[in-house]
MMTF fields as JSON, N, C-alpha, C and O atoms, coordinates in Angstrom:
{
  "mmtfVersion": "1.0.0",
  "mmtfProducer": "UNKNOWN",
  "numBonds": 299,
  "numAtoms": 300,
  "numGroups": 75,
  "numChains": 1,
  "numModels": 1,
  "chainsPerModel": [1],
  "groupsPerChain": [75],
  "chainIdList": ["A"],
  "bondAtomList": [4, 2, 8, 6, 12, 10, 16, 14, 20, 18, 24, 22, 28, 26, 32, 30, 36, 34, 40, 38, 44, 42, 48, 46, 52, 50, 56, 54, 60, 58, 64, 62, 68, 66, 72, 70, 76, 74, 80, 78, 84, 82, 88, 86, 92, 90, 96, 94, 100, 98, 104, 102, 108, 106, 112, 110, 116, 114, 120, 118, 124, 122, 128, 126, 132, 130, 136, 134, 140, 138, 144, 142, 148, 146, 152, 150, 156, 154, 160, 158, 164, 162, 168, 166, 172, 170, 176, 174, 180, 178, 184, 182, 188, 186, 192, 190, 196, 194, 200, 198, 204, 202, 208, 206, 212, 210, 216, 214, 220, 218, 224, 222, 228, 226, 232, 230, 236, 234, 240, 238, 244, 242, 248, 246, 252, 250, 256, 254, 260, 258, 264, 262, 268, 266, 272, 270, 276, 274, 280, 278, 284, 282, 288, 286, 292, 290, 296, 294],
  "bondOrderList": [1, 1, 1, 1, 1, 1, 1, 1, 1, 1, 1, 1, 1, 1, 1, 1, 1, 1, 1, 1, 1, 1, 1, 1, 1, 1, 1, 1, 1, 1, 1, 1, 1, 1, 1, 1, 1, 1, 1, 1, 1, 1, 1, 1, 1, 1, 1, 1, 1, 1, 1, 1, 1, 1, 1, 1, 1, 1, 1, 1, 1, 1, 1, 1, 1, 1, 1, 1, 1, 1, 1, 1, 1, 1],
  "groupList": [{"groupName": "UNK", "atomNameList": ["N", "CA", "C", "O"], "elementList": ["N", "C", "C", "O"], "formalChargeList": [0, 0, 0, 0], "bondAtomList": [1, 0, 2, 1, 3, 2], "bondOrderList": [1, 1, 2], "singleLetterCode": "X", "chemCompType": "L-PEPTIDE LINKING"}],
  "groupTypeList": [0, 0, 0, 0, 0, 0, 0, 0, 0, 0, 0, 0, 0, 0, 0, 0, 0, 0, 0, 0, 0, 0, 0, 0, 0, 0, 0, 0, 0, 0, 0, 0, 0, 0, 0, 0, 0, 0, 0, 0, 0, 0, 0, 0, 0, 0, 0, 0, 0, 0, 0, 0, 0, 0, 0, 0, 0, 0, 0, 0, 0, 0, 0, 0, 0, 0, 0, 0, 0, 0, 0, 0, 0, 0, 0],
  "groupIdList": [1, 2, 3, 4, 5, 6, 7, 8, 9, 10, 11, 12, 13, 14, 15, 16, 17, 18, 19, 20, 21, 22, 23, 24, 25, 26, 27, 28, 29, 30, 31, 32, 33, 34, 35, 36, 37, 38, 39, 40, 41, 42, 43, 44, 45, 46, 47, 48, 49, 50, 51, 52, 53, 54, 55, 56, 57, 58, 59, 60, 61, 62, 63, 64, 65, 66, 67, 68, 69, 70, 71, 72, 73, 74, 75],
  "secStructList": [7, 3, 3, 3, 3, 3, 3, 3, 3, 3, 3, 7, 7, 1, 6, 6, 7, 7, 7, 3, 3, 3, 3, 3, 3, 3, 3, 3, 3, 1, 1, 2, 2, 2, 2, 2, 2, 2, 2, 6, 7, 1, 1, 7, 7, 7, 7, 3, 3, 3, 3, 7, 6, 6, 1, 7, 3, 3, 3, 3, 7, 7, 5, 6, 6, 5, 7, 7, 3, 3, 3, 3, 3, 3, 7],
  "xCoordList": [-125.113, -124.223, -122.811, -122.513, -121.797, -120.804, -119.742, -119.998, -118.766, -117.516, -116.426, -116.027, -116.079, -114.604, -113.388, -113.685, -112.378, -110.849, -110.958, -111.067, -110.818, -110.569, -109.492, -108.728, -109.334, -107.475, -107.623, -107.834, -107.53, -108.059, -106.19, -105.362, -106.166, -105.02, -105.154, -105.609, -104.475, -104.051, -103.177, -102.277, -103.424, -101.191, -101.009, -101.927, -99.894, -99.07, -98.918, -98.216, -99.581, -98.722, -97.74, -97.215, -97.226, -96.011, -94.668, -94.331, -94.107, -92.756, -92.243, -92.045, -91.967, -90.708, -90.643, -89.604, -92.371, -92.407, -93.324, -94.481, -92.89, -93.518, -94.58, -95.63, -94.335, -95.437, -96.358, -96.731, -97.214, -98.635, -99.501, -98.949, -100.559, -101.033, -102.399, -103.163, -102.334, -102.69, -103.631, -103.24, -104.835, -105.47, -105.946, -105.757, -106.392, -107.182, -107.886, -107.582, -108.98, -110.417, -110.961, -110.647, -112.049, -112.852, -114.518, -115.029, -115.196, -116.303, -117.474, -117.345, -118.706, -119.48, -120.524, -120.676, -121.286, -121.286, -121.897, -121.563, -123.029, -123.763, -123.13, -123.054, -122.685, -122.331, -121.065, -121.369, -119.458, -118.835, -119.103, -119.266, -119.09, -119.32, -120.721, -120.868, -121.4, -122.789, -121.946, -122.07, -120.931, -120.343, -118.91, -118.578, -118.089, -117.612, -118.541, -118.319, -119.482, -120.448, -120.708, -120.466, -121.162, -121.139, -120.414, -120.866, -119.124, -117.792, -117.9, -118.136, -117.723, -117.413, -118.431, -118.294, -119.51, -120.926, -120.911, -120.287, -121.42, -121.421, -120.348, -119.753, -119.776, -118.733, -118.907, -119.937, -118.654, -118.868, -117.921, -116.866, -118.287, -116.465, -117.478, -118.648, -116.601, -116.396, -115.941, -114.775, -117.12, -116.718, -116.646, -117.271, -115.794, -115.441, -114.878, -114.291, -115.074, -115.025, -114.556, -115.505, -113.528, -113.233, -113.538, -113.297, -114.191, -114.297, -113.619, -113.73, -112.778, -112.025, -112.536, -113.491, -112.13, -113.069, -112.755, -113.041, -112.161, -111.861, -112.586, -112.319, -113.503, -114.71, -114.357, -115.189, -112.917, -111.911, -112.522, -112.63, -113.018, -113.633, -112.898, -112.561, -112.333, -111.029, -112.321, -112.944, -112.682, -113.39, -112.359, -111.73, -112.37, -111.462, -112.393, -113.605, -111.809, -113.17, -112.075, -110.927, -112.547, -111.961, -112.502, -113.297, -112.137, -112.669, -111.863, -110.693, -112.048, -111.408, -110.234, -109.34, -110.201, -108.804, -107.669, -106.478, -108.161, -107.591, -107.992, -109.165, -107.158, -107.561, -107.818, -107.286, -108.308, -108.099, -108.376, -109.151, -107.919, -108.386, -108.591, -107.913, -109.972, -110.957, -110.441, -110.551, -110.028, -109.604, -110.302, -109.777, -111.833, -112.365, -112.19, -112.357, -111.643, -111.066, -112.285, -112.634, -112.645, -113.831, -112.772, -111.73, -113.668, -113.091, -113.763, -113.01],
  "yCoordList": [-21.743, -21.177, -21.659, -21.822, -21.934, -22.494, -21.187, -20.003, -21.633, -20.8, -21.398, -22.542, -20.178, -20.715, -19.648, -18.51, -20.01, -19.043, -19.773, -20.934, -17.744, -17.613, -17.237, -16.355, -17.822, -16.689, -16.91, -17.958, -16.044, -14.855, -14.378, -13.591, -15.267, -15.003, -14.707, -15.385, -13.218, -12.935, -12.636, -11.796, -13.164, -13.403, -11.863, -11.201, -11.519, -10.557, -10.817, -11.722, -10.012, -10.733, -9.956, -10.389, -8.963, -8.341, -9.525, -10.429, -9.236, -10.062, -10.296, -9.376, -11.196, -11.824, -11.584, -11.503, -11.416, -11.317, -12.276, -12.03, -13.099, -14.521, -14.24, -14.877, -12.897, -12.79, -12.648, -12.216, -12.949, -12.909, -11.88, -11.789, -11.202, -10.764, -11.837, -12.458, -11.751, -12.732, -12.054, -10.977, -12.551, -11.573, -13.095, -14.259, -12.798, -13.836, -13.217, -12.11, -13.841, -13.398, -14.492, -15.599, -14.246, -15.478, -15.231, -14.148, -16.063, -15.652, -16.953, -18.149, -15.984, -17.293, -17.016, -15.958, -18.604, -18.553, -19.723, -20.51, -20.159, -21.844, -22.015, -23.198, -21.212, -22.038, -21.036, -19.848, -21.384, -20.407, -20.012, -18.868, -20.677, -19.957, -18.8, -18.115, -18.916, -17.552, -16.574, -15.371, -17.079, -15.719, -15.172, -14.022, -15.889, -15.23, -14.52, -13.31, -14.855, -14.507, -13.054, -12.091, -12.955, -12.05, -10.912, -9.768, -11.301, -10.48, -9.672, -8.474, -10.276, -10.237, -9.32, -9.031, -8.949, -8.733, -7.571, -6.601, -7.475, -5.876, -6.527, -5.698, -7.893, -8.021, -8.917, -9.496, -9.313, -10.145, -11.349, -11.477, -12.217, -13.098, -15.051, -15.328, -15.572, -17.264, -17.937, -18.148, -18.318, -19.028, -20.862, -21.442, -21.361, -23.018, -23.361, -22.534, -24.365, -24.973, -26.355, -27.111, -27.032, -27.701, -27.793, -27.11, -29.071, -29.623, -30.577, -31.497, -30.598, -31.655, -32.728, -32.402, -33.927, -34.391, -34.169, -34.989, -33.029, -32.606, -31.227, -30.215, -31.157, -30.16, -28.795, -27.914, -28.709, -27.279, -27.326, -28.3, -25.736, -25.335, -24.602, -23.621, -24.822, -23.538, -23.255, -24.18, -21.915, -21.71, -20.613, -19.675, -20.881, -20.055, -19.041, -19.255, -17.791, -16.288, -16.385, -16.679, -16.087, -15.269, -13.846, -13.689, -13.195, -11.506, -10.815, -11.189, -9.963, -9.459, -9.663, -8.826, -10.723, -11.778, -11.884, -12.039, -11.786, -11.928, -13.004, -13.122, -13.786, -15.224, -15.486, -16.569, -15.084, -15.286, -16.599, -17.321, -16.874, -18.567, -17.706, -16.888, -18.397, -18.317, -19.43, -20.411, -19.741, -21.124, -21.038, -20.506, -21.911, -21.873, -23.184, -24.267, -22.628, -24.369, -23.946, -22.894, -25.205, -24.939, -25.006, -25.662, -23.514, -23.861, -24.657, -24.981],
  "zCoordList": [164.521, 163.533, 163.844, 165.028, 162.763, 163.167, 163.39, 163.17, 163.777, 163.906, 163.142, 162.925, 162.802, 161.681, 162.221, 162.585, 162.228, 161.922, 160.457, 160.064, 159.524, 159.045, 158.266, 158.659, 157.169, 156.347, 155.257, 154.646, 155.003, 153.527, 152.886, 153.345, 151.721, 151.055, 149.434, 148.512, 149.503, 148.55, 147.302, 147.292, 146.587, 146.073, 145.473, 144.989, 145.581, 144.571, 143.052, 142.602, 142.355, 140.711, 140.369, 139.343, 140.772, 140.904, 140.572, 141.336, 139.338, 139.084, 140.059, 140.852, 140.264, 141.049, 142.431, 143.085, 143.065, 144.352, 144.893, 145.235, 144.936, 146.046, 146.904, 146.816, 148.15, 148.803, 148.624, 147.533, 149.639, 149.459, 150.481, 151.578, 150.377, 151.579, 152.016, 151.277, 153.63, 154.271, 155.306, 155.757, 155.745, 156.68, 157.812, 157.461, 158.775, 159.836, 160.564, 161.008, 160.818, 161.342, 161.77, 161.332, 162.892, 163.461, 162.885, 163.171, 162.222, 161.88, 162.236, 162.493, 162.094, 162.383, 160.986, 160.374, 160.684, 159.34, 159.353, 160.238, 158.295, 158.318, 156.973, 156.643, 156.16, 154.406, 154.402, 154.513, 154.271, 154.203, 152.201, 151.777, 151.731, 150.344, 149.905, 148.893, 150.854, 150.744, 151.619, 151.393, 152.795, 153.349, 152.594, 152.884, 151.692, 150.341, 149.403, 149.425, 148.607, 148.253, 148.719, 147.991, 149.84, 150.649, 150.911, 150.951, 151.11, 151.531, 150.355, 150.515, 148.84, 147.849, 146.915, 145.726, 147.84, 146.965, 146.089, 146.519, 145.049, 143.891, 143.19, 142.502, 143.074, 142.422, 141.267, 141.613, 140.363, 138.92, 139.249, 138.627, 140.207, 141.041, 140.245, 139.984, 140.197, 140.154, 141.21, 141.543, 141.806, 143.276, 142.859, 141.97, 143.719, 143.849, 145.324, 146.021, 145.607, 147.172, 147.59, 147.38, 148.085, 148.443, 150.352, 151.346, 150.012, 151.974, 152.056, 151.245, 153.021, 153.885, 154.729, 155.433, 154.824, 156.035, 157.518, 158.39, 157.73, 159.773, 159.333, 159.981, 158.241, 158.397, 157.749, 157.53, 157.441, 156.719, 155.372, 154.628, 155.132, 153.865, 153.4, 154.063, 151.977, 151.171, 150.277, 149.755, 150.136, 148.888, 147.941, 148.43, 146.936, 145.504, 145.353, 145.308, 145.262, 144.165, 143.323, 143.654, 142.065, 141.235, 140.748, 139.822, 141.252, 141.322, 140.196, 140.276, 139.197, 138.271, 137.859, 137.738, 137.641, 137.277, 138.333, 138.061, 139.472, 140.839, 141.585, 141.937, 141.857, 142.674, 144.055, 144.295, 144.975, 146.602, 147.016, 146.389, 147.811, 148.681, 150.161, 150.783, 150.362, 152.002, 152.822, 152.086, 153.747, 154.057, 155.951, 156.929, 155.823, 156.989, 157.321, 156.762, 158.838, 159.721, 160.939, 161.475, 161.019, 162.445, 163.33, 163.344, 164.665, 165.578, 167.075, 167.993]
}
């Protein structure tokens, strides 16, 4: 099973506030998009995935018109 550091970002749609909330976690995991999937489960979400070639997986949810980015870097 691989290992990832994880970070889990969430934007604000709040006017005119830039920040974002941001979480990090270490997880282990063979497909990070079945462990979004996962995280995410009981939910009606639109998953998409970009891989890098140094092995970094960003997967997109879109969860009730809310956007998060998963961003797994092997460690």
């Amino acid at each position: 099973m691989a290992e990832y550091e994880l970070v889990r970002e969430i934007p604000n749609l709040c006017r005119n506030n830039q920040m974002r909330d941001v979480f990090f976690s270490e997880v282990e995991t063979e497909d990070p998009v079945i462990y979004v999937r996962q995280f995410l489960k009981g939910k009606d979400i639109t998953l998409s995935s970009e891989q890098r070639s140094d092995g970094t997986v960003t997967v997109y949810a879109v969860c009730d018109g809310l956007t998060q980015k998963f961003i797994f870097t092997p460690i």
